[in-house]
C-alpha positions in Angstrom: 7.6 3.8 5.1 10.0 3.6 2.0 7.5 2.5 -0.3 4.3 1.3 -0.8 3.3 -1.5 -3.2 -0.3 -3.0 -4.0 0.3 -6.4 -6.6 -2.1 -8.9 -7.9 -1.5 -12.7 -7.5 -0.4 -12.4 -10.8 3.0 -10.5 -10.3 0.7 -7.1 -11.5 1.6 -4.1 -10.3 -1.7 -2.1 -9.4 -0.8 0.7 -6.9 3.1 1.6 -5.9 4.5 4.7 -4.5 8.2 5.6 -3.4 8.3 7.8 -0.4 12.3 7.9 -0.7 14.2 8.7 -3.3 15.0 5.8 -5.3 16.4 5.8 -9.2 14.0 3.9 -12.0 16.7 1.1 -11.7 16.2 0.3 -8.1 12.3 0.8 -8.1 12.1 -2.1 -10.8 14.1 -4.1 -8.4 12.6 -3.8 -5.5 9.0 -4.5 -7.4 11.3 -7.7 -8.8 12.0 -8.6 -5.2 8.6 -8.2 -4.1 7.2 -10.4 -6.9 10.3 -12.7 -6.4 9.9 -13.1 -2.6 6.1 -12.8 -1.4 4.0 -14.5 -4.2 5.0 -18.2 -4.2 4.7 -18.1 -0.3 1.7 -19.6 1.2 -0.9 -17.9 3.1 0.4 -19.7 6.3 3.9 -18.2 6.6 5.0 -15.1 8.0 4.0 -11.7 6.5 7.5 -10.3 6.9 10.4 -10.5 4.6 13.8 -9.0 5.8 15.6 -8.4 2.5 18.9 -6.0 2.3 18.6 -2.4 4.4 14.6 -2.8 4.5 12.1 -5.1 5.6 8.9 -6.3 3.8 5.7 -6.1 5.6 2.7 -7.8 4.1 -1.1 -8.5 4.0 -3.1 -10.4 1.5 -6.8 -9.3 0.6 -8.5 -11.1 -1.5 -6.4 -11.0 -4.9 -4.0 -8.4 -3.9 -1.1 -8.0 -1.6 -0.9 -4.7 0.3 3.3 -4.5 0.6 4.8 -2.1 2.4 8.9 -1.4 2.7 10.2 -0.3 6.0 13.5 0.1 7.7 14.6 -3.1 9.4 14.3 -1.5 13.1 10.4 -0.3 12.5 7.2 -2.2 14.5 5.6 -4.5 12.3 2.8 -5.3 14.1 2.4 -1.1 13.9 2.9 -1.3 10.0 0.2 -4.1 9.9 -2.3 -2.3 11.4 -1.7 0.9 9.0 -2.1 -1.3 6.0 -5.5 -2.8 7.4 -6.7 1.4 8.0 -5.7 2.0 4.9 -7.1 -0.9 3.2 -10.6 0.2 5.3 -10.1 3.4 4.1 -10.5 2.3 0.0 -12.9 -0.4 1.4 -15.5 2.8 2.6 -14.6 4.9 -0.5 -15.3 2.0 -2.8 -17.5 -0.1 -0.7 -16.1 -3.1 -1.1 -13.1 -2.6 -3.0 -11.5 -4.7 -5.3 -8.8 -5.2 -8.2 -10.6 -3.7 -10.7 -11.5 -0.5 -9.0 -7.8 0.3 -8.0 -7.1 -0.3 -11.8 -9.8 2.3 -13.0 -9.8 4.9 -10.1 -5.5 5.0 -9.6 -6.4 8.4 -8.9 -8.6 8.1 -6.2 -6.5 5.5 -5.1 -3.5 7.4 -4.6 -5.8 10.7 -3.2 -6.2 8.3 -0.3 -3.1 7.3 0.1 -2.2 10.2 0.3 -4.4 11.4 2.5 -3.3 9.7 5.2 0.4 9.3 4.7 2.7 12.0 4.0 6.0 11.2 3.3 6.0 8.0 4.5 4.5 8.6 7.9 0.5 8.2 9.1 -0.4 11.2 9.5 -4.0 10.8 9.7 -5.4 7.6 10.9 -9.0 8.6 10.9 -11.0 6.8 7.9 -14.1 9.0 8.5 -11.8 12.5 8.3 -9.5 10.9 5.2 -12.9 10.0 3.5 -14.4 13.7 4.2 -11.2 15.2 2.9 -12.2 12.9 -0.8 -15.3 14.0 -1.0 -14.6 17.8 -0.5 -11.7 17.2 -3.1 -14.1 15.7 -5.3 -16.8 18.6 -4.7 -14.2 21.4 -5.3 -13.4 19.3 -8.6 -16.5 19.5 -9.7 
């Protein structure tokens, strides 16, 4: 992945995270682009935006869309599934998650995130070992 971007219906940024190097400039634009090109679609279209040297891959949840930039000769259908794993992933931590606990908990959030992807890659696709990992975070913490 280049980057990985959770938004609200609203245009709201919620959850984003840059796995290449990018300069404050071109992060704004992409998140302009993704606001831009995926909101005003309708649920019916196609979940994948080709735009310049990367591609767009998309699911909607409920009130936020999962958005994930990857180069234009990646799988989708591959890039699909690690959204859904990592959306089932919040959706055990959380049980049942939604806007407003991405909004209060970034931190745990992001733990999971990165959890399972490091540097852009899945690197560990088991929800039951990426949510045994938080908790032992969480119990070291405390």
């Amino acid at each position: 992945f280049n980057f990985f971007v959770l938004m609200s219906r609203q245009g709201k940024i919620r959850l984003s995270e840059f796995f290449q190097s990018y300069t404050e400039s071109e992060k704004r634009r992409i998140t302009k682009d993704i606001a831009a090109d995926i909101l005003p679609r309708a649920p019916k279209m196609c979940n994948i935006i080709e735009k310049g040297p990367y591609k767009f891959v998309y699911r909607r949840y409920a009130s936020l869309y999962f958005v994930v930039g990857v180069p234009l000769g990646m799988n989708e259908l591959i890039v699909l599934e690690q959204i859904h794993l990592f959306v089932e992933a919040l959706d055990g931590y959380f049980n049942s998650v939604c806007e407003l606990d991405l909004v209060f908990s970034l931190h745990k959030s992001l733990l999971i995130l990165f959890e399972m992807f490091i540097g852009g890659m899945l690197c560990e696709s088991n929800k039951r070992e990426v949510l045994k990992a938080i908790v032992e975070a969480e119990e070291m913490v405390e």
